[in-house]
C-alpha positions as CSV (number, residue, x, y, z in Angstrom):
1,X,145.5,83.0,111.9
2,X,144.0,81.9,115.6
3,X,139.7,82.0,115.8
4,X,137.8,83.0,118.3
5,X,134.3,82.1,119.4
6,X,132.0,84.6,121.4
7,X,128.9,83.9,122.4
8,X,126.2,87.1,123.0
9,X,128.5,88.5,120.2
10,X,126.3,91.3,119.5
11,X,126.1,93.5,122.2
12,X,127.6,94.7,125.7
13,X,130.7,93.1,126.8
14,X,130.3,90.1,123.9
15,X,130.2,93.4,121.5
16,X,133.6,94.4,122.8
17,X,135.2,91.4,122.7
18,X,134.7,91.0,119.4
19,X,136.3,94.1,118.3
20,X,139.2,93.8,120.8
21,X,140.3,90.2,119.5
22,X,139.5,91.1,115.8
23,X,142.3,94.2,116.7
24,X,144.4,91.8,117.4
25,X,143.9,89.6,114.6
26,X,142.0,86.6,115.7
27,X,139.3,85.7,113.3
28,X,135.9,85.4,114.8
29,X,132.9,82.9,114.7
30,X,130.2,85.1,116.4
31,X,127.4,83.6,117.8
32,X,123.8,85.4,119.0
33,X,120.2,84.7,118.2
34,X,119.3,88.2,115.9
35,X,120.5,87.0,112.6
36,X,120.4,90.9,111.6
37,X,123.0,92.0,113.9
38,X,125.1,89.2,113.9
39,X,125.2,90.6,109.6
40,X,125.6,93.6,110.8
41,X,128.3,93.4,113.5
42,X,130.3,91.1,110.9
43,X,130.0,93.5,108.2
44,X,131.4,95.8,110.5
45,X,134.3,94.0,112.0
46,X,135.5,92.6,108.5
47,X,135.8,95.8,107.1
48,X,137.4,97.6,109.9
49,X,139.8,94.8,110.6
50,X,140.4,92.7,107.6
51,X,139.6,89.4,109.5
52,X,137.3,86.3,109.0
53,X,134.4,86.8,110.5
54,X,131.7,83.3,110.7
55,X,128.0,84.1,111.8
56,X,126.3,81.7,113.9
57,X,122.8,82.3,115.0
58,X,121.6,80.4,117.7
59,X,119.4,80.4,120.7
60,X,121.4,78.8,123.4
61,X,118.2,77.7,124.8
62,X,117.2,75.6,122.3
63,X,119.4,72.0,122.0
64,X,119.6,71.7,118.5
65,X,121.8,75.3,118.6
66,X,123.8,74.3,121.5
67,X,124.6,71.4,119.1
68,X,125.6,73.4,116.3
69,X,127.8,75.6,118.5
70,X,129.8,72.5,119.9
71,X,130.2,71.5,116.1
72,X,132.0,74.6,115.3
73,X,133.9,74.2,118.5
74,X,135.3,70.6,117.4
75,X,135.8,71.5,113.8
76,X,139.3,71.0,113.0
77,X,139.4,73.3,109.8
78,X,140.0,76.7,112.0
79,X,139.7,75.3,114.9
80,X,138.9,77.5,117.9
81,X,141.7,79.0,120.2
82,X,139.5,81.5,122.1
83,X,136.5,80.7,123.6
84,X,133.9,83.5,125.7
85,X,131.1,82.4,126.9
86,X,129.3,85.6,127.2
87,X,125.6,85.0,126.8
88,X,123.4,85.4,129.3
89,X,120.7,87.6,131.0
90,X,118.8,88.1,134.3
91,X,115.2,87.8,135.7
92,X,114.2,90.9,137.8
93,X,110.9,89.1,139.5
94,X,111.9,87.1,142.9
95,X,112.5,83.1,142.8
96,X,108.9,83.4,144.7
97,X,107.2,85.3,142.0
98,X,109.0,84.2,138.5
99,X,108.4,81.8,136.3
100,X,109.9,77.7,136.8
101,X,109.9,78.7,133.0
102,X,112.9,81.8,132.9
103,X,114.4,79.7,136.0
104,X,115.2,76.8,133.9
105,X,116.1,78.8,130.7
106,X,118.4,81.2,133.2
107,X,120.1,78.3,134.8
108,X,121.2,76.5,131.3
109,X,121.8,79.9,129.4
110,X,124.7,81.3,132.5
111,X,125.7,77.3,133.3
112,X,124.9,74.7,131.5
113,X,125.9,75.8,128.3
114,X,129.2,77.4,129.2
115,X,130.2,73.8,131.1
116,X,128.8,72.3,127.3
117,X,131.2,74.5,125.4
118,X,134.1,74.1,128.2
119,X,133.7,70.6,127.6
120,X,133.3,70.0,124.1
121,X,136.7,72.3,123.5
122,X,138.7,72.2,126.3
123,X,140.2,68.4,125.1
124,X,141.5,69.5,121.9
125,X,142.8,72.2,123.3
126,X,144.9,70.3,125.9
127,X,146.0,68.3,123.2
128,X,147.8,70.8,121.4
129,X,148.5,73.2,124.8
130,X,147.1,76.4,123.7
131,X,143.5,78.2,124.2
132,X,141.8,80.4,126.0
133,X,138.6,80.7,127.6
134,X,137.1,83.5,129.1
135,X,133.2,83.0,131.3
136,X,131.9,86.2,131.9
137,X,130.5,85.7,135.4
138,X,129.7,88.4,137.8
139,X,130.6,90.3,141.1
140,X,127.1,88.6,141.6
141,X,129.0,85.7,142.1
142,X,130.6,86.6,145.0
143,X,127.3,87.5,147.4
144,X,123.6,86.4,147.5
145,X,121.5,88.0,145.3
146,X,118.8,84.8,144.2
147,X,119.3,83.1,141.0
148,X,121.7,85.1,138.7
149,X,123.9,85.0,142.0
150,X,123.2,81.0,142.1
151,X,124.3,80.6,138.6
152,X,127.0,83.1,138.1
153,X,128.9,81.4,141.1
154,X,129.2,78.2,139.4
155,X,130.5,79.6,136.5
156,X,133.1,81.6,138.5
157,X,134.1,78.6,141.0
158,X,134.0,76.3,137.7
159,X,136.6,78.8,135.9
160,X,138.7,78.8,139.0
161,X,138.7,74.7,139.1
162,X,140.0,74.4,136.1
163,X,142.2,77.0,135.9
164,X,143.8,74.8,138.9
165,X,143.3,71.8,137.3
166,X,145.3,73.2,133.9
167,X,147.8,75.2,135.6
168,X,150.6,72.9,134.6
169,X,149.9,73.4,130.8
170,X,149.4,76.3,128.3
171,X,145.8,76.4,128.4
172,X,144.2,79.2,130.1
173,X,140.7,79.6,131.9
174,X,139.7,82.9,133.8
175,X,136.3,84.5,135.0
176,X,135.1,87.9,134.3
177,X,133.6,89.3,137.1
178,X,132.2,92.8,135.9
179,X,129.9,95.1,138.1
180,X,127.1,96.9,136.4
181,X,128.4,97.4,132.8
182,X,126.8,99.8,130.4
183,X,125.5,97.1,128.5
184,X,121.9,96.2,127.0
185,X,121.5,93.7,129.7
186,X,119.2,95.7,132.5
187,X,117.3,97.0,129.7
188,X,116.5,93.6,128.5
189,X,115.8,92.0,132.0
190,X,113.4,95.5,132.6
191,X,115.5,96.0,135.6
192,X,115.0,99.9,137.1
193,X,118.8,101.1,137.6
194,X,118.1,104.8,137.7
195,X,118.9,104.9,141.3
196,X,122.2,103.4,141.1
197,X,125.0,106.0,141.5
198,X,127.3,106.8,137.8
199,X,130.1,106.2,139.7
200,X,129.5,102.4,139.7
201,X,128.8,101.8,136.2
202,X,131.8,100.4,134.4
203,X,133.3,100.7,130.5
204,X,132.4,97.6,128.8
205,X,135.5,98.3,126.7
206,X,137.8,98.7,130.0
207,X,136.3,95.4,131.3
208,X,137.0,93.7,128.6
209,X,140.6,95.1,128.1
210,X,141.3,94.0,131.9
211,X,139.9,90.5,131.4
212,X,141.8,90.1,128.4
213,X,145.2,91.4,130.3
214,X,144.7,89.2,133.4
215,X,144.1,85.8,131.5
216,X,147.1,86.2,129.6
217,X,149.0,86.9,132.5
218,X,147.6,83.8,134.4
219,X,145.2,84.7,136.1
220,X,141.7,83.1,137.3
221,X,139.7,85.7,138.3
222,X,139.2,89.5,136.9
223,X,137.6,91.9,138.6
224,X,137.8,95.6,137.0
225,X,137.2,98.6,138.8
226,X,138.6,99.8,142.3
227,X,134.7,99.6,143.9
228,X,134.1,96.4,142.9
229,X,137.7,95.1,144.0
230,X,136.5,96.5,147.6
231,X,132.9,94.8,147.5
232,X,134.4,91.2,146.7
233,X,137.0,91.7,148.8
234,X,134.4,92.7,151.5
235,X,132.1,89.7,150.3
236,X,134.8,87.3,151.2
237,X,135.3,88.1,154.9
238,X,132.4,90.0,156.3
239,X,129.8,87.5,158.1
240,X,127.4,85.6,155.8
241,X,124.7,87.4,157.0
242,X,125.9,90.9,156.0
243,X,126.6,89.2,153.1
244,X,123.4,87.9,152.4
245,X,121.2,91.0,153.2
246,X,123.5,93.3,151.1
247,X,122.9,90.8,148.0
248,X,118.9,91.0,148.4
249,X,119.5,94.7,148.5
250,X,120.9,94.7,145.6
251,X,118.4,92.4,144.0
252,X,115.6,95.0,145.2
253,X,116.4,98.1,143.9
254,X,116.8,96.6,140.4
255,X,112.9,95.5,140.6
């Protein structure tokens, strides 16, 4: 039976990948920093789907964790086939106003580490032409909305490079690109969303379903939702600067 590592395992999007590849029946290695709910959630998902489930608690912040993670990843004794690379969170303060502090940890937490993992799995993967990896990046990623923007568009142009670069074997790299997703991620970043319309939240469920769908079918980029489609596709060829103010927008009304 095929594993699957996901990181932010406990929650959101993470939280629904978890029970979408344990339904159908990839053990799990599930990876978060609250030891409780990682129990929990693997309680859970071993009883409801009769898998393997491997708890890993770590703070990808800290680089004796990261180092742990990337053990598991090169452990050839259930060796990984999936890989998300989920974790992540934002800063609602400007770039003027936050801390160098959350800057550094935000950079490493939605890049550094997912290039870490990428790198540390991706090899043994190749050799025996078979894996996927899924980074959950952002519609962010597509305009200019500060830091989260900044980071989330390495992760998506990252997934798309190698998804080039592997085209020619069975190995397969995507990026998520969800809108805002009923998660626990805006109340965690003490973002104010109340004035953002219902009909641009998304399922976390149906988001994951569609990711899930378009990287088995090849593809480098998911974006779900008909509203979002629009706003990348209008991100790619309106003018910079309509591109630019509409992503500060953005970044204002969740202060």
């Amino acid at each position: 039976m095929a594993t699957a590592l996901i990181t932010g395992a406990t929650a959101g999007i993470g939280e629904s990948f978890s029970r979408l590849l344990a339904s159908k029946g990839f053990d799990l290695v599930i990876v978060a920093r609250d030891q409780e709910r990682l129990q929990q959630r693997a309680e859970s998902l071993r009883n409801q789907y009769n898998i393997q489930v491997e708890i890993l608690r770590a703070d990808l912040n800290e680089e004796s964790d990261i180092a742990r993670v990337r053990e598991r990843l090169l452990a050839t004794q259930a060796p990984i086939e999936v890989l998300i690379n989920n974790a992540g969170f934002g800063i609602k303060d400007s770039f003027l106003t936050s801390s160098l502090e959350d800057e550094l940890r935000l950079l490493r937490v939605l890049s550094e580490v997912p290039m870490q993992l990428m790198h540390t799995v991706l090899p043994a993967m190749v050799a025996r032409n078979s894996g996927t990896i899924i980074n959950v990046s952002s519609v962010a990623s597509f305009i200019a909305g500060g830091s989260y923007s900044a980071a989330k568009s390495w992760l998506t142009v990252m997934s798309e490079a190698l998804h080039t670069e592997l085209s020619n074997t069975q190995v397969k790299v995507s990026a998520l690109c969800p809108g805002f997703t009923h998660t626990e991620f805006h109340q965690r970043g003490r973002m104010k969303m109340d004035r953002l319309p219902e009909f641009m939240w998304l399922n976390s469920d149906r988001v994951v379903e569609n990711a899930w769908k378009v990287s088995q079918a090849g593809g480098a980029i998911s974006v779900p939702g008909g509203q979002y489609k629009l706003l990348t596709f209008l991100a790619r060829y309106l003018p910079r600067p309509i591109v630019r103010k509409l992503g500060m927008n953005v970044r204002k009304k969740q202060r």
